[in-house]
PDBQT receptor file of N, H, CA, C and O in Angstrom, charges set to zero:
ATOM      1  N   UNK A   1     -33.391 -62.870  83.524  1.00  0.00    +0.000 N 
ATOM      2  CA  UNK A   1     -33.056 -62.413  84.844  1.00  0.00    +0.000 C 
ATOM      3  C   UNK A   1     -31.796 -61.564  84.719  1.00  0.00    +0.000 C 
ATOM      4  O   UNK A   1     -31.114 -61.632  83.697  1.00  0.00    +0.000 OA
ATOM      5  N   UNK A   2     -31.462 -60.739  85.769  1.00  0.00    +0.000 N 
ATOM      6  H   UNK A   2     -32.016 -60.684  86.599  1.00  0.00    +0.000 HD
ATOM      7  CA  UNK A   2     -30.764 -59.376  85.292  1.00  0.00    +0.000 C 
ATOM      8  C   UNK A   2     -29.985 -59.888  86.838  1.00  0.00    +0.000 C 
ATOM      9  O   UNK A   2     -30.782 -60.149  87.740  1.00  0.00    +0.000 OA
ATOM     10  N   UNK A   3     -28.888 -59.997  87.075  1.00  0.00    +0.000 N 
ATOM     11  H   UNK A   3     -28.241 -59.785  86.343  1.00  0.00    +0.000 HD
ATOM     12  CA  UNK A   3     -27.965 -59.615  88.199  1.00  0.00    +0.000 C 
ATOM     13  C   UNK A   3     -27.058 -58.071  87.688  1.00  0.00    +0.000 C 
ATOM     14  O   UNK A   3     -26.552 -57.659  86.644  1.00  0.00    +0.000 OA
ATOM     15  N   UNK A   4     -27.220 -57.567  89.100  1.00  0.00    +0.000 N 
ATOM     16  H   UNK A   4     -27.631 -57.901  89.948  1.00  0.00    +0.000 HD
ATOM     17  CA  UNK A   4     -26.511 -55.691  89.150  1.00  0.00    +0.000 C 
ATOM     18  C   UNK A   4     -25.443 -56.035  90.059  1.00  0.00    +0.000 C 
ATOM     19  O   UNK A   4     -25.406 -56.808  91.016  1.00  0.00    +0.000 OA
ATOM     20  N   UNK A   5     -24.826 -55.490  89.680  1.00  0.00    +0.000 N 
ATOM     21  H   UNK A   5     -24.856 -54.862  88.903  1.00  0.00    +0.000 HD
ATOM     22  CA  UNK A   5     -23.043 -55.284  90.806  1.00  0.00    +0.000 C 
ATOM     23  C   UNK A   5     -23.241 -54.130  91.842  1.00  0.00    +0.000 C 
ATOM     24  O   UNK A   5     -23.491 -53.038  91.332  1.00  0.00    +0.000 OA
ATOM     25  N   UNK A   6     -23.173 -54.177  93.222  1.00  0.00    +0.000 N 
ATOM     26  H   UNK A   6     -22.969 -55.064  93.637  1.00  0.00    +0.000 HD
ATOM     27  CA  UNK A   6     -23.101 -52.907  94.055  1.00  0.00    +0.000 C 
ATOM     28  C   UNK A   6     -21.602 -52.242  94.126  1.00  0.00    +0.000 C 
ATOM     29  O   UNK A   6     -21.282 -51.093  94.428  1.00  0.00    +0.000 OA
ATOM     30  N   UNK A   7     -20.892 -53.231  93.789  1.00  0.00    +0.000 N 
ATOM     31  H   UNK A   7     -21.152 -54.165  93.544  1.00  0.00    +0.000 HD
ATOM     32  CA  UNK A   7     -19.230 -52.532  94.170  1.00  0.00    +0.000 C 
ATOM     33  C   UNK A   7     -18.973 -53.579  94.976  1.00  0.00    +0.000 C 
ATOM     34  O   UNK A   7     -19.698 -54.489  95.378  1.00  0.00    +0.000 OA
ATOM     35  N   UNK A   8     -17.584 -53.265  95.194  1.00  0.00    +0.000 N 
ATOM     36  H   UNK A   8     -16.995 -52.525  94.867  1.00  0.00    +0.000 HD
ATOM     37  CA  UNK A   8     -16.777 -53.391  96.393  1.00  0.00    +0.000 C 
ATOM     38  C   UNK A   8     -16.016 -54.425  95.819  1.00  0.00    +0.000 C 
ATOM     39  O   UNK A   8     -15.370 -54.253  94.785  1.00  0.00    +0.000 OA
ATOM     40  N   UNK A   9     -16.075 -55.933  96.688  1.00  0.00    +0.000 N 
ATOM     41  H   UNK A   9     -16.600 -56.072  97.527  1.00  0.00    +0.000 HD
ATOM     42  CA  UNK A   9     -15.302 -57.016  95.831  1.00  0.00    +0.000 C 
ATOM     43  C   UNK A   9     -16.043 -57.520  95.038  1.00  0.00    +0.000 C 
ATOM     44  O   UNK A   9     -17.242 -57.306  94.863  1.00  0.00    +0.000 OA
ATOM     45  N   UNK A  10     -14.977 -58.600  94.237  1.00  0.00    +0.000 N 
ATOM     46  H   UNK A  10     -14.003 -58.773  94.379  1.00  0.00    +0.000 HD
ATOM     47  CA  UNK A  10     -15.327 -59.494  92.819  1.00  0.00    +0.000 C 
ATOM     48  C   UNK A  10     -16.174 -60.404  93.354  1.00  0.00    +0.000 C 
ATOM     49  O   UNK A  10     -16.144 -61.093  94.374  1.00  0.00    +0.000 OA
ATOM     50  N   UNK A  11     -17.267 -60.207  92.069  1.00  0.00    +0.000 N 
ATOM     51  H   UNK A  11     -17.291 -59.648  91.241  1.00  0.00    +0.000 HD
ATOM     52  CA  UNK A  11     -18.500 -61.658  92.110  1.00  0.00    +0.000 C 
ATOM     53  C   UNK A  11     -18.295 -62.064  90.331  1.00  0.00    +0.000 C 
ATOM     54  O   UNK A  11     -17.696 -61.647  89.340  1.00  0.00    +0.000 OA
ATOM     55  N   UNK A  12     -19.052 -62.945  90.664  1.00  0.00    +0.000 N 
ATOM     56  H   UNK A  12     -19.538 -63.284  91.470  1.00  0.00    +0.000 HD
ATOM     57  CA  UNK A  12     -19.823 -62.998  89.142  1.00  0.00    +0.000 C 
ATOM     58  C   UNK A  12     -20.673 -64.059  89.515  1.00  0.00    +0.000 C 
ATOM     59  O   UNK A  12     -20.652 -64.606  90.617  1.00  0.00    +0.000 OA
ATOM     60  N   UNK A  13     -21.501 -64.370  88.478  1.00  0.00    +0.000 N 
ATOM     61  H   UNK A  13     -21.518 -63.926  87.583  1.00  0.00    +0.000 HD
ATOM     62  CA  UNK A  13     -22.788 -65.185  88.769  1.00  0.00    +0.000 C 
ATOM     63  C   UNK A  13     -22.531 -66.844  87.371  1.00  0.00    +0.000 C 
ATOM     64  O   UNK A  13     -22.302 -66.685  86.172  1.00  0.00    +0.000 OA
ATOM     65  N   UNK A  14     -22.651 -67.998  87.970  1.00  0.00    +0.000 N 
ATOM     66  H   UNK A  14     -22.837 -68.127  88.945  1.00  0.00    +0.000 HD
ATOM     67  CA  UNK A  14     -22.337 -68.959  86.938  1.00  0.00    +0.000 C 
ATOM     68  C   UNK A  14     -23.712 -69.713  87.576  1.00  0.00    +0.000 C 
ATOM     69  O   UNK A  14     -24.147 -69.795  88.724  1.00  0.00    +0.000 OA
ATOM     70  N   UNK A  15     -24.255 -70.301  86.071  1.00  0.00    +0.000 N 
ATOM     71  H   UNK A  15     -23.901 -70.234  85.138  1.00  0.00    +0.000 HD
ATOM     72  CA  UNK A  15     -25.814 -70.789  86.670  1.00  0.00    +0.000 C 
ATOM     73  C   UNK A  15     -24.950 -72.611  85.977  1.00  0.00    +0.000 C 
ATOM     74  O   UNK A  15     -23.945 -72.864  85.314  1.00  0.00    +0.000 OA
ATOM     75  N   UNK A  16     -25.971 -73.391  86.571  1.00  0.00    +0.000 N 
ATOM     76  H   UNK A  16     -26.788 -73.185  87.110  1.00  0.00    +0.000 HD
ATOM     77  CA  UNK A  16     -25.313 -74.909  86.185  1.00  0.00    +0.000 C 
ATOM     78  C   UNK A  16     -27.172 -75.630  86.357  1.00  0.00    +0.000 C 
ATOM     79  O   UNK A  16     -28.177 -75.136  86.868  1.00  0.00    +0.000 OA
ATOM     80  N   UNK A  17     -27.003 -76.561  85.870  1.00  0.00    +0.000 N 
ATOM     81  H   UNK A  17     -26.187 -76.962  85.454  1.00  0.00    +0.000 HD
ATOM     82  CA  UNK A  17     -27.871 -77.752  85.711  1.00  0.00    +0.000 C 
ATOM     83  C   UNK A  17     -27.557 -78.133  87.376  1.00  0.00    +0.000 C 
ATOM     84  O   UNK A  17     -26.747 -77.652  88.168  1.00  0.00    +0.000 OA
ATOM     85  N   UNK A  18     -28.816 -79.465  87.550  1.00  0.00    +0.000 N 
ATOM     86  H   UNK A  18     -29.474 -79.856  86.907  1.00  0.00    +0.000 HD
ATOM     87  CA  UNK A  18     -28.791 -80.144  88.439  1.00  0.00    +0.000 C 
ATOM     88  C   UNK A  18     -27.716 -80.933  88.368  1.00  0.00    +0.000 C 
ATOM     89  O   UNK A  18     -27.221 -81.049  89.489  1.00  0.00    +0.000 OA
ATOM     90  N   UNK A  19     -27.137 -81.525  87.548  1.00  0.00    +0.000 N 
ATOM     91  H   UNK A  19     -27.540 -81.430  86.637  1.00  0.00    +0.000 HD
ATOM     92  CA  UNK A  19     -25.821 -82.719  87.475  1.00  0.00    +0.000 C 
ATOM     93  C   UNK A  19     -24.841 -81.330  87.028  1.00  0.00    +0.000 C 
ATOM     94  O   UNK A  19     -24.217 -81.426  85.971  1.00  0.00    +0.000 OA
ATOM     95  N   UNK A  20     -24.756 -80.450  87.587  1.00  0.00    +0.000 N 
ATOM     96  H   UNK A  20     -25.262 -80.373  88.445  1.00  0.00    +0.000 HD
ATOM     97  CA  UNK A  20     -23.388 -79.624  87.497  1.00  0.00    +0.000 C 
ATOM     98  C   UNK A  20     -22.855 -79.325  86.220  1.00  0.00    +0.000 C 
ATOM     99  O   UNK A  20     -21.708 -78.882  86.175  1.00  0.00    +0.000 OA
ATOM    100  N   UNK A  21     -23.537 -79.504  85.104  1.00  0.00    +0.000 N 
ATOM    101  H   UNK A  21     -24.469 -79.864  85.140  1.00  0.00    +0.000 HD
ATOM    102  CA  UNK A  21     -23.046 -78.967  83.660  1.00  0.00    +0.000 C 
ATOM    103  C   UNK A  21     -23.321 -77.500  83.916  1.00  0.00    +0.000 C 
ATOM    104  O   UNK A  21     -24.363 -77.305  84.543  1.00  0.00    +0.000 OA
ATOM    105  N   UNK A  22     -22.397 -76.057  83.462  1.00  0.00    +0.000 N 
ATOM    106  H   UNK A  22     -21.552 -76.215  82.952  1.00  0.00    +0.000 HD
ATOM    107  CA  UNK A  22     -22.740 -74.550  83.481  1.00  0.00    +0.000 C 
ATOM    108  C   UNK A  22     -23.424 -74.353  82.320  1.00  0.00    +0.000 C 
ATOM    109  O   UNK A  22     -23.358 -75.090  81.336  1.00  0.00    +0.000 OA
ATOM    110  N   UNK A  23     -23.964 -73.542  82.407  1.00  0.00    +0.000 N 
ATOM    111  H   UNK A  23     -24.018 -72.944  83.206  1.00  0.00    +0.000 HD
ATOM    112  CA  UNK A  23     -25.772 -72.919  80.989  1.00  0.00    +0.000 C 
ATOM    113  C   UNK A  23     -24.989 -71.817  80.777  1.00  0.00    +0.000 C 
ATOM    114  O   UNK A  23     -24.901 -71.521  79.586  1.00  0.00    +0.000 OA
ATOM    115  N   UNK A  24     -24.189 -70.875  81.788  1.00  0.00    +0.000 N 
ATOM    116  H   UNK A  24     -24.260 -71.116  82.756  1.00  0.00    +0.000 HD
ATOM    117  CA  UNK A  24     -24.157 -69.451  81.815  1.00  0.00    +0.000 C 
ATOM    118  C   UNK A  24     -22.961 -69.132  82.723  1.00  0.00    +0.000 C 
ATOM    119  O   UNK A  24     -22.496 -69.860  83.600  1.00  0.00    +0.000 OA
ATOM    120  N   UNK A  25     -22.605 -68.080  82.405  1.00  0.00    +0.000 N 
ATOM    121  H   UNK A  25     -22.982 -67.488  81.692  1.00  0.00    +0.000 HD
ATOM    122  CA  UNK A  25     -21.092 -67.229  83.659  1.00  0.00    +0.000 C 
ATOM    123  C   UNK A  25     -20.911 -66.256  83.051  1.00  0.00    +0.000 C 
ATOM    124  O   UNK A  25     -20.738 -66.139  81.838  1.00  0.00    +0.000 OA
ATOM    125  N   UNK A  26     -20.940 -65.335  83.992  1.00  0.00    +0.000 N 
ATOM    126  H   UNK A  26     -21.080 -65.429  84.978  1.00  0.00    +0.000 HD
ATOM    127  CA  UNK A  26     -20.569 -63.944  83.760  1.00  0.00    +0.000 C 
ATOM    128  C   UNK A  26     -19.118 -63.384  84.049  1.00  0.00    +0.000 C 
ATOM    129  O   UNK A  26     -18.733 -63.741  85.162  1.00  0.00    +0.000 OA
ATOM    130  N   UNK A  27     -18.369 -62.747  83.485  1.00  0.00    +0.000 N 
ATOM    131  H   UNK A  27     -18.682 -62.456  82.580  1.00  0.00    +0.000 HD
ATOM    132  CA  UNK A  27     -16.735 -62.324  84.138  1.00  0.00    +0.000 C 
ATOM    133  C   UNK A  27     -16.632 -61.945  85.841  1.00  0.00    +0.000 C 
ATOM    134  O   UNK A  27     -17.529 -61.241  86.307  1.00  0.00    +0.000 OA
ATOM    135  N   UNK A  28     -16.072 -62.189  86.296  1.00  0.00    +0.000 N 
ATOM    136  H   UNK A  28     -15.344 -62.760  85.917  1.00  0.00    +0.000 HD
ATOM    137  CA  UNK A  28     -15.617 -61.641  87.215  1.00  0.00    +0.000 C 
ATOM    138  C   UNK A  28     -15.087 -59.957  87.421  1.00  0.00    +0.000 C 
ATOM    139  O   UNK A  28     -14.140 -59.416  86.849  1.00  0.00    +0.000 OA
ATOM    140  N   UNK A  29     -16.152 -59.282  88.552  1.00  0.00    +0.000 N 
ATOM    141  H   UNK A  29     -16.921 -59.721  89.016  1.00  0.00    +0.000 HD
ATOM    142  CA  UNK A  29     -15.646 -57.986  88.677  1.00  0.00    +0.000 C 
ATOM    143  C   UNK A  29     -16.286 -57.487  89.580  1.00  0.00    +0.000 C 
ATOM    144  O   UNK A  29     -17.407 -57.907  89.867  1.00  0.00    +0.000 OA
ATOM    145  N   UNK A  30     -15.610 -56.324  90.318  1.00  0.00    +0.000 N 
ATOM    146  H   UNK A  30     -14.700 -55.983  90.085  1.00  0.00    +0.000 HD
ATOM    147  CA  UNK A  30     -15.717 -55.381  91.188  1.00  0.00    +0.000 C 
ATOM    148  C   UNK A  30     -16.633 -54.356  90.834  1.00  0.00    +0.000 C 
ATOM    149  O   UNK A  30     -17.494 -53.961  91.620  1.00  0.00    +0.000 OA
ATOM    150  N   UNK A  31     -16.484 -53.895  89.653  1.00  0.00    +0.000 N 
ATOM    151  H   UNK A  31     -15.785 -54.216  89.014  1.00  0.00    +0.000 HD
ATOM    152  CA  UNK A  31     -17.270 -52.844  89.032  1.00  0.00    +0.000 C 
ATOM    153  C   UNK A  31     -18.770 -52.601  89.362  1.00  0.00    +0.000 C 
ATOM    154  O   UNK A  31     -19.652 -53.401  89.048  1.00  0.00    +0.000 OA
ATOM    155  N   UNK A  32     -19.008 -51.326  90.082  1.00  0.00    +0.000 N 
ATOM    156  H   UNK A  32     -18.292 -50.676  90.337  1.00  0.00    +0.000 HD
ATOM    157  CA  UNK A  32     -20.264 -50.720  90.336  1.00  0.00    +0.000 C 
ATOM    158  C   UNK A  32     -21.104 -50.519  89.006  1.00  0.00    +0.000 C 
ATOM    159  O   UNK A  32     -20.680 -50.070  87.942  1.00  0.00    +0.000 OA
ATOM    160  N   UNK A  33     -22.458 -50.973  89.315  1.00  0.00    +0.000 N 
ATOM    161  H   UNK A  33     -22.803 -51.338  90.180  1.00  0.00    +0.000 HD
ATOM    162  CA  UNK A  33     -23.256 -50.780  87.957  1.00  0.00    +0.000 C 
ATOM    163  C   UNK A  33     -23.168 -52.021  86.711  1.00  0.00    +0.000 C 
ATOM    164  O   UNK A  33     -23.894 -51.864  85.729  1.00  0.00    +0.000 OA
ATOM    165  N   UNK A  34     -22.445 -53.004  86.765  1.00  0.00    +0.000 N 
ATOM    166  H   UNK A  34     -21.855 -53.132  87.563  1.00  0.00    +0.000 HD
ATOM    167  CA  UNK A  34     -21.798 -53.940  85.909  1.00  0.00    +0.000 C 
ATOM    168  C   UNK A  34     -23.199 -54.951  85.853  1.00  0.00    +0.000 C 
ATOM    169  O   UNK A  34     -23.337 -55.593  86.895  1.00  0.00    +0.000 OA
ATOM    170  N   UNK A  35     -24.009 -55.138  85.054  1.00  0.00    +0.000 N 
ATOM    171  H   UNK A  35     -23.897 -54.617  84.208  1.00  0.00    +0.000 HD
ATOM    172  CA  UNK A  35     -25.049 -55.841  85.214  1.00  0.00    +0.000 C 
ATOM    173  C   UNK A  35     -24.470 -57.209  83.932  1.00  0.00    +0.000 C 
ATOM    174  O   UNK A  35     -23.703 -57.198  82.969  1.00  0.00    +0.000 OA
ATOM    175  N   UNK A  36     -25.258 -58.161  84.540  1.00  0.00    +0.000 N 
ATOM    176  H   UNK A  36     -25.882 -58.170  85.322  1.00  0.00    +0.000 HD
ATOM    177  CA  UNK A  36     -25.205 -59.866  83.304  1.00  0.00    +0.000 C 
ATOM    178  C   UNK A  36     -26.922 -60.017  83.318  1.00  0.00    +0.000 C 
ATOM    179  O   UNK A  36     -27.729 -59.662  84.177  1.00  0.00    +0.000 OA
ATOM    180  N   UNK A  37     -27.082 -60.547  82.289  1.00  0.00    +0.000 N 
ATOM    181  H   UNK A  37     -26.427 -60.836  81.591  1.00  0.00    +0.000 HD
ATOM    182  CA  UNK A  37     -28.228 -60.722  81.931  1.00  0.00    +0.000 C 
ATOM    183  C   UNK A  37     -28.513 -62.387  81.264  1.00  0.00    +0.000 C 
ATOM    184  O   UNK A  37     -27.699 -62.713  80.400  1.00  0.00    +0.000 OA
ATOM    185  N   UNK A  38     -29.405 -63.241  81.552  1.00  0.00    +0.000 N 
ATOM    186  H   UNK A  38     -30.067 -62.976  82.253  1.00  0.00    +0.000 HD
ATOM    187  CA  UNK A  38     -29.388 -64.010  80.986  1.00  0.00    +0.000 C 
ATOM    188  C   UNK A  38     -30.855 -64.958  80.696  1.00  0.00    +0.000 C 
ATOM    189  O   UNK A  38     -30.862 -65.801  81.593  1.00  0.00    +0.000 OA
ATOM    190  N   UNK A  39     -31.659 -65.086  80.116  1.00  0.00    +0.000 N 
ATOM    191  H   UNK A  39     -31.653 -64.401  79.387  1.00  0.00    +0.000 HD
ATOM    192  CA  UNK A  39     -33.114 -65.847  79.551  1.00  0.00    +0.000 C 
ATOM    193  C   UNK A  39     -32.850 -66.937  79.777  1.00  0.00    +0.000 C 
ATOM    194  O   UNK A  39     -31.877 -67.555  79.344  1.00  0.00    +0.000 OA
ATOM    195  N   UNK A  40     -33.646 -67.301  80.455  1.00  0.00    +0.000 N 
ATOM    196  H   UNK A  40     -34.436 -66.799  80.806  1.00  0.00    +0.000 HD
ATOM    197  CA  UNK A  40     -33.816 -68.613  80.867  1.00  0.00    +0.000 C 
ATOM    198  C   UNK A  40     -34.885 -69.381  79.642  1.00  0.00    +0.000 C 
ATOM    199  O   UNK A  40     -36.005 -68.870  79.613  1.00  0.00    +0.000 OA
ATOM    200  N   UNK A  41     -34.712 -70.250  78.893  1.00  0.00    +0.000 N 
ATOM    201  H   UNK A  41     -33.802 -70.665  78.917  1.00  0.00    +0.000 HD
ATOM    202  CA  UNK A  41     -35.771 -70.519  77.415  1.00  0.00    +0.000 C 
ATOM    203  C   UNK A  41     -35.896 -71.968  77.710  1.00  0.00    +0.000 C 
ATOM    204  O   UNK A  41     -36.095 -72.691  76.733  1.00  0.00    +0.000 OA
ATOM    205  N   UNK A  42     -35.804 -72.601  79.043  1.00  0.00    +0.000 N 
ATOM    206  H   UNK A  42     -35.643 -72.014  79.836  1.00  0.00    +0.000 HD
ATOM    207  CA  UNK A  42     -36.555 -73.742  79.204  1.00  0.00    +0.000 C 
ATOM    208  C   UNK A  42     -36.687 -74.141  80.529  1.00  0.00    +0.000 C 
ATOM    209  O   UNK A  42     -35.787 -73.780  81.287  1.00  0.00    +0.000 OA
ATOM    210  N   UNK A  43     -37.986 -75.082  81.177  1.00  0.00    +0.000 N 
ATOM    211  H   UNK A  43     -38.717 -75.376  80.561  1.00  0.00    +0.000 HD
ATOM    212  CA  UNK A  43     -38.667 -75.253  82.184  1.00  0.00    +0.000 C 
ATOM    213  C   UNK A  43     -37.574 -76.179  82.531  1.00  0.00    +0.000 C 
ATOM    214  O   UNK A  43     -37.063 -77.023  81.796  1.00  0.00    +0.000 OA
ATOM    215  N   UNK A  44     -37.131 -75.750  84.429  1.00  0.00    +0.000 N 
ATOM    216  H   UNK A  44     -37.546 -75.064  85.027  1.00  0.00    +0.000 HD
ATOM    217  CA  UNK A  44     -36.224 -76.780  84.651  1.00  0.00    +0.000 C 
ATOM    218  C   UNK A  44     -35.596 -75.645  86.239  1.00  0.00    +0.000 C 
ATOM    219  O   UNK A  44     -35.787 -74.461  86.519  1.00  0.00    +0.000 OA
ATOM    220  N   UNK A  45     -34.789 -76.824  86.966  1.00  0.00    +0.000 N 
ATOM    221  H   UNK A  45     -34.634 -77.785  86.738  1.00  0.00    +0.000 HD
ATOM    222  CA  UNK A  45     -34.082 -75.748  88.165  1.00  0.00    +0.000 C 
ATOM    223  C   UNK A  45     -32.552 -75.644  88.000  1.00  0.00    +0.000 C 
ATOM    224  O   UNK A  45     -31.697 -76.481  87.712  1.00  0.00    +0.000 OA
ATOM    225  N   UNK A  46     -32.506 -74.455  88.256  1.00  0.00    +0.000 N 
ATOM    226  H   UNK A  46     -33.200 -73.774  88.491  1.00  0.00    +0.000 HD
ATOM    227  CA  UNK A  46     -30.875 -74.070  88.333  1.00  0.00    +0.000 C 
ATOM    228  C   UNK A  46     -29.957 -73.695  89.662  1.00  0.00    +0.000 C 
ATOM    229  O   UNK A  46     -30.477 -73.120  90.618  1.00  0.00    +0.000 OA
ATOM    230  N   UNK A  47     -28.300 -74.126  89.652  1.00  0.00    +0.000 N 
ATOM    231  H   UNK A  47     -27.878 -74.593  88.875  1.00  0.00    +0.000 HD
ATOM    232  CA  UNK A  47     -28.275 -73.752  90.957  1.00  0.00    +0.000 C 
ATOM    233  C   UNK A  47     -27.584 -72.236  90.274  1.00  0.00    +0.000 C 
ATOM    234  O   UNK A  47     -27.586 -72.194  89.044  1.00  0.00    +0.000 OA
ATOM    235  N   UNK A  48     -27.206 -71.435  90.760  1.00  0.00    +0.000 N 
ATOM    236  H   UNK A  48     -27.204 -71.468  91.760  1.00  0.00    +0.000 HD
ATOM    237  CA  UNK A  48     -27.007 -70.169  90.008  1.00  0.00    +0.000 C 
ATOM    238  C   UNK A  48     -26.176 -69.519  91.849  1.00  0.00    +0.000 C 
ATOM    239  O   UNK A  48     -26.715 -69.408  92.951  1.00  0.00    +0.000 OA
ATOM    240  N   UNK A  49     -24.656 -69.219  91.377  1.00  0.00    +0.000 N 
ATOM    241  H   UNK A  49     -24.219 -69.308  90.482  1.00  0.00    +0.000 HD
ATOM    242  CA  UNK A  49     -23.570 -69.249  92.286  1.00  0.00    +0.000 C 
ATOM    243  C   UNK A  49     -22.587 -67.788  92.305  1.00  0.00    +0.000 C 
ATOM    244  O   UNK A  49     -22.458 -67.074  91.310  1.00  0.00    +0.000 OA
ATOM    245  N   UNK A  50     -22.173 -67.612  93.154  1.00  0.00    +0.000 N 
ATOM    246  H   UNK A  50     -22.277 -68.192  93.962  1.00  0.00    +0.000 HD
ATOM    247  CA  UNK A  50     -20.631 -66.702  92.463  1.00  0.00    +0.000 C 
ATOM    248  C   UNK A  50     -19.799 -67.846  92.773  1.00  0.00    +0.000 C 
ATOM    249  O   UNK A  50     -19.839 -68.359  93.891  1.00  0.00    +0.000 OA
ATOM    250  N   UNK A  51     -19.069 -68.263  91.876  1.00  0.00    +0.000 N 
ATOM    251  H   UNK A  51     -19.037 -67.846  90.968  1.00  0.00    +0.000 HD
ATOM    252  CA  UNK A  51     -17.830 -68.691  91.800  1.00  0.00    +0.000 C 
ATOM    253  C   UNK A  51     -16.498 -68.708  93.199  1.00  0.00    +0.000 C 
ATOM    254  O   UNK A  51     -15.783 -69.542  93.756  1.00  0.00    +0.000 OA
ATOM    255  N   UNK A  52     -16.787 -67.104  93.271  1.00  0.00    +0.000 N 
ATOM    256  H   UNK A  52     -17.368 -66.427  92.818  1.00  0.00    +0.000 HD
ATOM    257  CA  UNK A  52     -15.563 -66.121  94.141  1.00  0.00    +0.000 C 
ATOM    258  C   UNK A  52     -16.333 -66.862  95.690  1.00  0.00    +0.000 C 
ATOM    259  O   UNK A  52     -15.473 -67.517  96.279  1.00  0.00    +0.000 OA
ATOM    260  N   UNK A  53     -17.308 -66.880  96.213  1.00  0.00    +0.000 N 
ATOM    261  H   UNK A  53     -18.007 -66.348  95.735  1.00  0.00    +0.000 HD
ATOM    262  CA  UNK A  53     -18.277 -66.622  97.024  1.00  0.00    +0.000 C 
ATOM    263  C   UNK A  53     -19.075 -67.997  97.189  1.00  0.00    +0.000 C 
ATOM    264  O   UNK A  53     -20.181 -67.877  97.715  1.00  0.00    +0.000 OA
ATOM    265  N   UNK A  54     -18.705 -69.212  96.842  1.00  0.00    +0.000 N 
ATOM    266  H   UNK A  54     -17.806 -69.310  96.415  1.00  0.00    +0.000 HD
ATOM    267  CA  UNK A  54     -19.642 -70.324  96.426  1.00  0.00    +0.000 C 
ATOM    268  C   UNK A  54     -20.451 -70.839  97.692  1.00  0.00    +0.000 C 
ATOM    269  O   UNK A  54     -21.395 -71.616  97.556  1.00  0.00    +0.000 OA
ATOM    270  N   UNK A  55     -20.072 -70.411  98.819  1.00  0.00    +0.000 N 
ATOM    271  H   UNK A  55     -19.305 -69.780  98.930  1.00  0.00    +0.000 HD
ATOM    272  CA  UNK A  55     -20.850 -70.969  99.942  1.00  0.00    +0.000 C 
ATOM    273  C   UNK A  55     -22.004 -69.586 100.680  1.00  0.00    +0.000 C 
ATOM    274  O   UNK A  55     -22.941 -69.709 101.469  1.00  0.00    +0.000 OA
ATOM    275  N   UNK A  56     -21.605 -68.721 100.221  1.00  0.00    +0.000 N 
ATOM    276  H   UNK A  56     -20.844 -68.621  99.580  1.00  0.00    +0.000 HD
ATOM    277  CA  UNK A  56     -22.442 -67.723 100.556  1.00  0.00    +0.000 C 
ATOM    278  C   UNK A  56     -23.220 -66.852  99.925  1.00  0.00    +0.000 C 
ATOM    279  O   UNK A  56     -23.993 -66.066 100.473  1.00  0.00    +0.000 OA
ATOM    280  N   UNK A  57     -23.037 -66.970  98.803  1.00  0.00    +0.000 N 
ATOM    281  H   UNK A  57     -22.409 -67.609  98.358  1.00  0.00    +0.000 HD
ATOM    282  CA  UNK A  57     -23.913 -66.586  97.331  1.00  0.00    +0.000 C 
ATOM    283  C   UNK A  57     -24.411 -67.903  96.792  1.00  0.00    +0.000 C 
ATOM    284  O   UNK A  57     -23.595 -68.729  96.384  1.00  0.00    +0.000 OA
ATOM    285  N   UNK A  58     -25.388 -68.087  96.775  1.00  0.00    +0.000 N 
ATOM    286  H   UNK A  58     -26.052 -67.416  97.107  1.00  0.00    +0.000 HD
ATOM    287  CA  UNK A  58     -26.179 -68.802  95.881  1.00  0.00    +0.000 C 
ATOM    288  C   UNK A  58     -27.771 -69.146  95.949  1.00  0.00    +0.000 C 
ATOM    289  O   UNK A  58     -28.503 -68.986  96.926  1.00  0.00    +0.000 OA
ATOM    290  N   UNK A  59     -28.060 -69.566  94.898  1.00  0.00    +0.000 N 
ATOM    291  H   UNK A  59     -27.465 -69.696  94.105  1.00  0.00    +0.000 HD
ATOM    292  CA  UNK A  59     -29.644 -69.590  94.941  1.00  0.00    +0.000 C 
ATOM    293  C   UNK A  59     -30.120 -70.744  94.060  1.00  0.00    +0.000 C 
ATOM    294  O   UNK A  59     -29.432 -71.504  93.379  1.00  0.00    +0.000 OA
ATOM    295  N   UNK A  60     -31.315 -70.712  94.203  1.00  0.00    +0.000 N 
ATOM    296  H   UNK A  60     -31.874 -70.094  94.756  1.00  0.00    +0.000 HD
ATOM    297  CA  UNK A  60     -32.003 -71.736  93.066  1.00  0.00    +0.000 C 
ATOM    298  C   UNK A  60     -32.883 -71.213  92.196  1.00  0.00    +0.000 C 
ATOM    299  O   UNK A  60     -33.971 -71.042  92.745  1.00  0.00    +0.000 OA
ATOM    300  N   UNK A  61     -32.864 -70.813  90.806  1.00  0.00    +0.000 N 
ATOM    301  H   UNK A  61     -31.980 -70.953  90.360  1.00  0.00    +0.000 HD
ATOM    302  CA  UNK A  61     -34.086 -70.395  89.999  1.00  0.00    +0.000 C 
ATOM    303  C   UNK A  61     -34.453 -71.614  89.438  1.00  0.00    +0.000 C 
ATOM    304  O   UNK A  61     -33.898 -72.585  88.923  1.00  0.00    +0.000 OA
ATOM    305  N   UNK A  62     -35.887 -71.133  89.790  1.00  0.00    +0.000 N 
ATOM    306  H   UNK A  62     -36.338 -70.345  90.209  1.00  0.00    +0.000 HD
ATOM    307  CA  UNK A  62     -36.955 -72.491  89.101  1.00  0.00    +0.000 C 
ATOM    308  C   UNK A  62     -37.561 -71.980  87.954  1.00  0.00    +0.000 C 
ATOM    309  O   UNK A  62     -38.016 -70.864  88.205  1.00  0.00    +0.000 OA
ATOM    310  N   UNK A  63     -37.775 -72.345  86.725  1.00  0.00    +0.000 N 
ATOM    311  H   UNK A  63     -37.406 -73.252  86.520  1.00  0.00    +0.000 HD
ATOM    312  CA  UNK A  63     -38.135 -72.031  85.891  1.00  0.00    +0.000 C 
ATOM    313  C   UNK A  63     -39.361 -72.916  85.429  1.00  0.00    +0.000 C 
ATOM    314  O   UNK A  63     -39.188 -74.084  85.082  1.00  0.00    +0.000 OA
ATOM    315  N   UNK A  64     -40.738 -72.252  85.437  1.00  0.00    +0.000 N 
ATOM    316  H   UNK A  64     -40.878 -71.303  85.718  1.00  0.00    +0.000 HD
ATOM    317  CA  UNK A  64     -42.248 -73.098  85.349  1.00  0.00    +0.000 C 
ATOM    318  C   UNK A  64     -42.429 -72.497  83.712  1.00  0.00    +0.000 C 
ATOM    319  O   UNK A  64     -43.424 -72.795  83.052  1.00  0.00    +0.000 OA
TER     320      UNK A  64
């Protein structure tokens, strides 16, 4: 899965397990065009966040 930056303010994207251990985090930045990339290589759900943003960015990838 590929997250892209539009600009403006700082995000970054940190994915975690169900019991809150992190798999993944990307730096923090503003930067237009700034993409993170990361393979998901096992069946399972993630909560996947910005950090900066934690109540209004976030999602769940399910991985089958």
């Amino acid at each position: 899965m590929t997250w892209v930056w539009a600009g403006g303010r700082g995000h970054n994207v940190t994915g975690m397990t169900r019991t809150g251990r992190v798999v993944f985090r990307s730096r923090t930045t503003a930067r237009a065009g700034f993409s993170y990339s990361h393979r998901f290589r096992r069946r399972a759900s993630f909560r996947v966040i910005c950090t900066v943003h934690p109540r209004a960015m976030r999602m769940t990838v399910r991985v089958r």
